[in-house]
C-alpha positions as CSV (number, residue, x, y, z in Angstrom):
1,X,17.3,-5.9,30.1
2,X,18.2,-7.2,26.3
3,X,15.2,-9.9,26.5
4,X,12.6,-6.8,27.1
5,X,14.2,-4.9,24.7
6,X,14.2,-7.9,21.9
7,X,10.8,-8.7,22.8
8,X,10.1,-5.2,22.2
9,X,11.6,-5.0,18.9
10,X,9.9,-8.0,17.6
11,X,6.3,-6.5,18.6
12,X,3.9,-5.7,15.2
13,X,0.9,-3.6,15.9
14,X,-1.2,-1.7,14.0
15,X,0.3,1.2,12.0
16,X,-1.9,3.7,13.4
17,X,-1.6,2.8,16.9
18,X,2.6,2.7,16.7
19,X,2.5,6.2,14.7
20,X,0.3,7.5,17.6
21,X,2.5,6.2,20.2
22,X,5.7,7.6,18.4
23,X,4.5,11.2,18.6
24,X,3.1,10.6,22.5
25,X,6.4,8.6,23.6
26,X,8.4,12.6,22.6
27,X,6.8,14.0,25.6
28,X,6.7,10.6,28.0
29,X,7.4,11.2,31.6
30,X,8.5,8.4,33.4
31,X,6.6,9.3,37.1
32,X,3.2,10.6,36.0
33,X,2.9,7.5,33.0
34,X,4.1,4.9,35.3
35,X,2.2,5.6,38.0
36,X,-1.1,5.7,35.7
37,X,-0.3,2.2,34.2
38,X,1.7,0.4,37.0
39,X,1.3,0.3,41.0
40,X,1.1,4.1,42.4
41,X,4.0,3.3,45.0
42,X,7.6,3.2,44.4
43,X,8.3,2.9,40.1
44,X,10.1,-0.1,39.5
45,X,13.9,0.4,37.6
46,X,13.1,1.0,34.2
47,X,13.6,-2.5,32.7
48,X,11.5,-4.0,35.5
49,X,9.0,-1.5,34.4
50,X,9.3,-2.4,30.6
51,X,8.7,-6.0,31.9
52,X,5.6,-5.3,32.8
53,X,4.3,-3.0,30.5
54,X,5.5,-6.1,27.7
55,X,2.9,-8.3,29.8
56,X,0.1,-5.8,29.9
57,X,0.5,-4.8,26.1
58,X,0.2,-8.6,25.4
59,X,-3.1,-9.0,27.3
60,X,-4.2,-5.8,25.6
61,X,-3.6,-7.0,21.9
62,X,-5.1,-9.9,22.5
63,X,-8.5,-8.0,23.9
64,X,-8.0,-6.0,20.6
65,X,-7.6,-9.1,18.4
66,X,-10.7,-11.2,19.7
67,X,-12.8,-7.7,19.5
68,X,-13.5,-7.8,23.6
69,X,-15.9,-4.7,24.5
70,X,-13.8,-3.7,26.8
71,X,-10.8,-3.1,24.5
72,X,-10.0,0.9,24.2
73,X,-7.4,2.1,21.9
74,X,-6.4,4.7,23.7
75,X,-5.5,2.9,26.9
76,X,-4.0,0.5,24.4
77,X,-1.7,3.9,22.8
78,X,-1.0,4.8,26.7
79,X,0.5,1.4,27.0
80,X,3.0,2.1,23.8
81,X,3.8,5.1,24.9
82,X,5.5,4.3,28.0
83,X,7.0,1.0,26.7
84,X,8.7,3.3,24.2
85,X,9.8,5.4,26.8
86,X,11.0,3.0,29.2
87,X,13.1,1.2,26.2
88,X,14.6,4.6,25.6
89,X,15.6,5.3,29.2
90,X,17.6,1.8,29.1
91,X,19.3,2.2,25.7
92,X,20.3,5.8,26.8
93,X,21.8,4.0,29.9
94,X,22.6,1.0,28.7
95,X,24.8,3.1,25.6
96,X,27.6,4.5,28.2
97,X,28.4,1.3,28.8
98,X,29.2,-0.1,25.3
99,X,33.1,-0.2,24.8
100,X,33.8,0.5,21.2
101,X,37.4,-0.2,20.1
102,X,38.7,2.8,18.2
103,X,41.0,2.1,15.5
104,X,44.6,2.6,16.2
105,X,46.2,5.7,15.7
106,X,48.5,6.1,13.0
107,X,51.5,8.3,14.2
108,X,52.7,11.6,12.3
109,X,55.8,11.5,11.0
110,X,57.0,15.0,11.1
């Protein structure tokens, strides 16, 4: 799960197509996005899923940097969208389970 998430935070894009992402990823929904981008059957967990978006994004800049016809922003923004969303579902689960030690108590003398 950290890898993905890593790899995530060490992607650089275009400004325009993160700023576009960041105000599609506030209304993502993990069923209807997933199931446009990824195999229609059963959605994968989500850090399976972010795998695999990370992989398709890849393949996608690259068809944006060499210029390919084929290459449509858009899909490109769809792609963002859900990897933000996905990296949000697992550091919203992921958080729970982070132990922080509390400083000890200091006790009230009365």
């Amino acid at each position: 799960m950290m890898k993905s998430l890593n790899l995530l935070n060490d992607i650089r894009r275009p400004r325009l197509l993160i700023q576009a992402a960041r105000i599609g990823a506030s209304t993502y929904r993990r069923e209807t996005h997933l199931r446009r981008l990824l195999d229609p059957g059963q959605l994968p967990r989500s850090d399976d899923a972010l795998a695999l978006l990370l992989e398709q994004e890849a393949q996608m800049n690259h068809q944006r940097q060499t210029n390919e016809a084929y290459y449509c922003a858009a899909d490109h923004v769809d792609l963002l969208i859900a990897m933000m969303g996905e990296a949000r579902l697992l550091r919203a689960a992921y958080a729970p389970h982070q132990q922080v030690e509390s400083p000890p108590q200091k006790a009230n003398p009365m």
